[in-house]
C-alpha positions as CSV (number, residue, x, y, z in Angstrom):
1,X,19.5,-19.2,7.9
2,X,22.6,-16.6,8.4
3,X,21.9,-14.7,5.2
4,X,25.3,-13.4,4.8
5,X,26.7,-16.4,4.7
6,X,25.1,-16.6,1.1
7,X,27.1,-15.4,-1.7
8,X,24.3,-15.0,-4.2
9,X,21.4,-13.5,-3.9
10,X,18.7,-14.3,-6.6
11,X,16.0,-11.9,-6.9
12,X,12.1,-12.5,-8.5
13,X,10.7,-9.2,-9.9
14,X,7.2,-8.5,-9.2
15,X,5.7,-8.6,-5.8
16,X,9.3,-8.7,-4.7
17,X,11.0,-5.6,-5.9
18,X,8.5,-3.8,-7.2
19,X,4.9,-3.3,-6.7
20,X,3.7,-4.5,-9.6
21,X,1.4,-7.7,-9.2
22,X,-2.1,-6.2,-8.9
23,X,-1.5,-3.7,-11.7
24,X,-0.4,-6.6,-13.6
25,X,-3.5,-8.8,-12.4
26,X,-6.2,-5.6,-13.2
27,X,-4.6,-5.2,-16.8
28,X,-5.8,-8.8,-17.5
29,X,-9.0,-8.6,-15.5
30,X,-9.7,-5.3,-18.2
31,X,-8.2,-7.1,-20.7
32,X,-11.0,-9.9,-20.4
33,X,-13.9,-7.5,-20.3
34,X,-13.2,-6.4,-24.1
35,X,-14.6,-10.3,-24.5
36,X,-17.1,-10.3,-22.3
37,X,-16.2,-12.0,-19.3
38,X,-15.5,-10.7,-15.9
39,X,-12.6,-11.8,-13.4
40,X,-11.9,-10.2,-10.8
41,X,-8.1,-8.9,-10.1
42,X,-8.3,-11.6,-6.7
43,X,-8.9,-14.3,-8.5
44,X,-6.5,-13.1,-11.3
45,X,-3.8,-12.5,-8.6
46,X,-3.3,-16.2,-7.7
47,X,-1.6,-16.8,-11.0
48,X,0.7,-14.3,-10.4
49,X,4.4,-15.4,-11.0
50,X,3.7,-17.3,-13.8
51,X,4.7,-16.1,-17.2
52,X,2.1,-13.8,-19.0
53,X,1.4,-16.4,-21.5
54,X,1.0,-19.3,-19.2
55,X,-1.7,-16.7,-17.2
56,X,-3.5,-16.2,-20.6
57,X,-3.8,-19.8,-21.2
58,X,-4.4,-20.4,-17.5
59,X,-7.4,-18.1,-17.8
60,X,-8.7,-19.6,-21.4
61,X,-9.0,-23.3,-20.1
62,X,-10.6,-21.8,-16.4
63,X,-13.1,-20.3,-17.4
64,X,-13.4,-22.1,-20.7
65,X,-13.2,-18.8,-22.9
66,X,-13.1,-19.0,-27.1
67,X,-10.7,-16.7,-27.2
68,X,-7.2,-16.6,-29.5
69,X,-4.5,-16.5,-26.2
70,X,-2.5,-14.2,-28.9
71,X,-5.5,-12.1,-28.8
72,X,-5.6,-11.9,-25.2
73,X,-2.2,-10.9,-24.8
74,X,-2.1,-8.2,-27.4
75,X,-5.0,-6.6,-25.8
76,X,-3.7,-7.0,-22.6
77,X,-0.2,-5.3,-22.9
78,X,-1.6,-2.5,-24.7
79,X,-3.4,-1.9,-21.5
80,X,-0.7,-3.2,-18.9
81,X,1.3,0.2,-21.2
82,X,-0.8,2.6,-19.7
83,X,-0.9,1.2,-16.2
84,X,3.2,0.6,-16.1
85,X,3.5,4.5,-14.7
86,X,1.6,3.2,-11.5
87,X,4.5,0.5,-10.9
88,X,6.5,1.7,-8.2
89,X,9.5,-0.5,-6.3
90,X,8.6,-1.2,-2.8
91,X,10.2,0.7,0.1
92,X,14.1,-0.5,1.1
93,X,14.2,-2.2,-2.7
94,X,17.3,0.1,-3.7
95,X,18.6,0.4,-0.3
96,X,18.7,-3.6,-0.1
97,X,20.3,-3.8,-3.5
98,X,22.6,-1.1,-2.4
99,X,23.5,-2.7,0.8
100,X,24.4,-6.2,-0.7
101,X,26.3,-4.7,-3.5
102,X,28.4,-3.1,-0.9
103,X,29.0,-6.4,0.9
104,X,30.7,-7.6,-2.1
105,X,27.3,-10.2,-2.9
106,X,26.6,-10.7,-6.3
107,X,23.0,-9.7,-7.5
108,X,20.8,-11.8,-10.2
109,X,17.6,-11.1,-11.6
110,X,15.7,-13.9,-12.5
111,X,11.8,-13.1,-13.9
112,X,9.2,-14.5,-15.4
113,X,8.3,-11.4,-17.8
114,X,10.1,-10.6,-21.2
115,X,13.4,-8.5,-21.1
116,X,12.0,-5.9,-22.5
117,X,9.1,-5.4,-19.8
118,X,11.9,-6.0,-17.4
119,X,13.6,-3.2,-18.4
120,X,10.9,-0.8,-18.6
121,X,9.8,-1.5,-15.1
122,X,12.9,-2.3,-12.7
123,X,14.4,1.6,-14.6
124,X,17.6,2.2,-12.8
125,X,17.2,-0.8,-10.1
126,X,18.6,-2.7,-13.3
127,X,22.1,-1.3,-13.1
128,X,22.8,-3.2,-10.3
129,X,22.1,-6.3,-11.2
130,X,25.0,-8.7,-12.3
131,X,23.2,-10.7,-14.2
132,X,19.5,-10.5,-15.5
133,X,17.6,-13.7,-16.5
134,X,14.2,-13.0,-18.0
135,X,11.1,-15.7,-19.7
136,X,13.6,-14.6,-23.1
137,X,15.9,-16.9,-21.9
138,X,14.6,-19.8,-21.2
139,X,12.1,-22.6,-22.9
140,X,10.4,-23.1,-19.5
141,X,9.2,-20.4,-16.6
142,X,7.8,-20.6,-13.4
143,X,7.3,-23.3,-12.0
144,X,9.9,-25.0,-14.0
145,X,13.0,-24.4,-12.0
146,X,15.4,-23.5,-15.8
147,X,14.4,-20.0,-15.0
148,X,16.7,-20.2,-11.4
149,X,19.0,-23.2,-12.9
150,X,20.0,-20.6,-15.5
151,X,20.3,-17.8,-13.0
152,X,22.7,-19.8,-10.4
153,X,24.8,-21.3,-13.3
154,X,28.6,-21.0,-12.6
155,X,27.7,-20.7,-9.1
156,X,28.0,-23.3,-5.7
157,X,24.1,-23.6,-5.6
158,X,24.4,-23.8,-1.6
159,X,25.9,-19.7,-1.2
160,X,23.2,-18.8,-3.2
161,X,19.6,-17.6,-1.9
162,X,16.3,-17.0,-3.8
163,X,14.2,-13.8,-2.5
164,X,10.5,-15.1,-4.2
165,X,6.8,-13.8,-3.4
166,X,4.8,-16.2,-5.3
167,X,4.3,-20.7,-5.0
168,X,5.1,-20.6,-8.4
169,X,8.7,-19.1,-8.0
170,X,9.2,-21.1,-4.8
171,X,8.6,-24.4,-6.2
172,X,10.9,-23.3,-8.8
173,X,13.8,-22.1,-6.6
174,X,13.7,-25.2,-4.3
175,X,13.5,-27.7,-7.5
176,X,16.8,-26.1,-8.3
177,X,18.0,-27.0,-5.2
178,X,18.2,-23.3,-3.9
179,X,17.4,-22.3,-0.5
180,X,14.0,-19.3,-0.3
181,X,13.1,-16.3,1.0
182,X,9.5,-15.6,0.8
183,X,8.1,-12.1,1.2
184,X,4.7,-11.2,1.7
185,X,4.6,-8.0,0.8
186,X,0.4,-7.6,1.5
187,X,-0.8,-9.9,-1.0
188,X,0.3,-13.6,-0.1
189,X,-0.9,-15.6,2.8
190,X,2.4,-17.4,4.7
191,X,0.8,-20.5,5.2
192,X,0.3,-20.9,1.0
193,X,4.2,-19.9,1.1
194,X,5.2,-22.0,3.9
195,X,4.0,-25.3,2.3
196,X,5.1,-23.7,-1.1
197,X,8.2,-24.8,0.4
198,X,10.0,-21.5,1.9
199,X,12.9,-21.7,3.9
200,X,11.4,-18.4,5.4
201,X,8.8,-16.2,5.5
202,X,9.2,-12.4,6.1
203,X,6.6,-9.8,5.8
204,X,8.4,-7.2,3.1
205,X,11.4,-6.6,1.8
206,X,12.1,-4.2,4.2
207,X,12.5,-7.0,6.9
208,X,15.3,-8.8,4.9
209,X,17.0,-5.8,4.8
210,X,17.0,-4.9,8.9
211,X,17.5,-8.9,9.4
212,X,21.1,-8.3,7.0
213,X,21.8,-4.8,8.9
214,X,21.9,-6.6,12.2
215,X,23.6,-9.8,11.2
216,X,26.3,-7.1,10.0
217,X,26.2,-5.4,13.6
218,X,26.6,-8.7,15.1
219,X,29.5,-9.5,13.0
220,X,31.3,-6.0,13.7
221,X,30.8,-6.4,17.6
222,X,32.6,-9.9,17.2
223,X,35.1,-8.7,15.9
């Protein structure tokens, strides 16, 4: 895939741009000791990319709990408010976002958390996005693919690319008919991404960004 041939780039949130997954995953697995049952953040972390309702409810029917899903997920975000100063973006995040913006590409945020926990965690990475698309905005999240159909709308599907960390988001993506980048970033195995349906597989978001620095060198010494 020559990246810059893409026009659009479509960004997930957590796990991509910032670190955010397995703070995300502990504030449930805390969350679910106040009723008595213990999950560890693993086996939380597998749901990750879903939206934080469809983890609550993925959790209830799992492990069979009687608990109210609102319940859960009061308890939970209280506690996911006290973590949120430990969510950091990765390395390269701005400088990527930075980079593209200078290359004239148009930048999209498309996540499966609420606006408002959007906001709170990207902080300033938000001003560069052109468009934000959060789980507010949709009926359906990950992986239903309205989340990406709404992101890409008014846009040729096939100059856009997807940058995703998680199955969920991939299947997504690719049911939209958008090509995807998976990153790794230490928590996902590339085999799960692979047949997840990636058109590739990098190891951090760092790596996109050196692969789009030397496509850029290679078009300059062309010229």
């Amino acid at each position: 895939m020559m990246m810059l041939r893409k026009e659009v780039f479509i960004f997930d949130m957590d796990g991509v741009l910032i670190d955010s997954n397995r703070i995300k995953a502990r504030s449930f697995s805390i969350a679910l000791r106040s009723f008595g049952v213990s999950v560890s953040e693993e086996e939380i972390m597998k749901y990750m990319g879903m939206s934080r309702w469809d983890i609550a409810r993925a959790l209830i029917n799992e492990y069979r709990l009687k608990v109210d899903v609102n319940d859960l997920i009061e308890i939970r975000m209280r506690i996911l408010d006290e973590l949120r100063a430990y969510i950091k973006p990765f390395p390269c995040a701005r400088d990527l976002l930075n980079f593209l913006k200078s290359l004239g590409k148009k930048l999209i945020l498309a996540t499966s958390s609420d606006r408002e926990s959007t906001f709170k965690e990207l902080g300033k990475l938000a001003n560069l996005f052109d468009r934000i698309v959060t789980s507010d905005d949709v009926k359906k999240t990950k992986p239903d693919p309205e989340l990406y159909i709404k992101a890409s709308s008014g846009f040729d599907r096939s100059l856009c690319v997807v940058i995703e960390d998680s199955p969920y988001g991939i299947i997504a993506a690719k049911k939209a008919g958008i090509d995807v980048i998976a990153v790794m970033n230490g928590y996902r195995d590339r085999s799960v991404l692979v047949k997840s349906g990636a058109n590739l597989v990098l190891d951090d978001i760092c790596s996109l960004y050196q692969i789009l620095l030397k496509e850029v060198r290679e078009c300059d010494s062309n010229i």
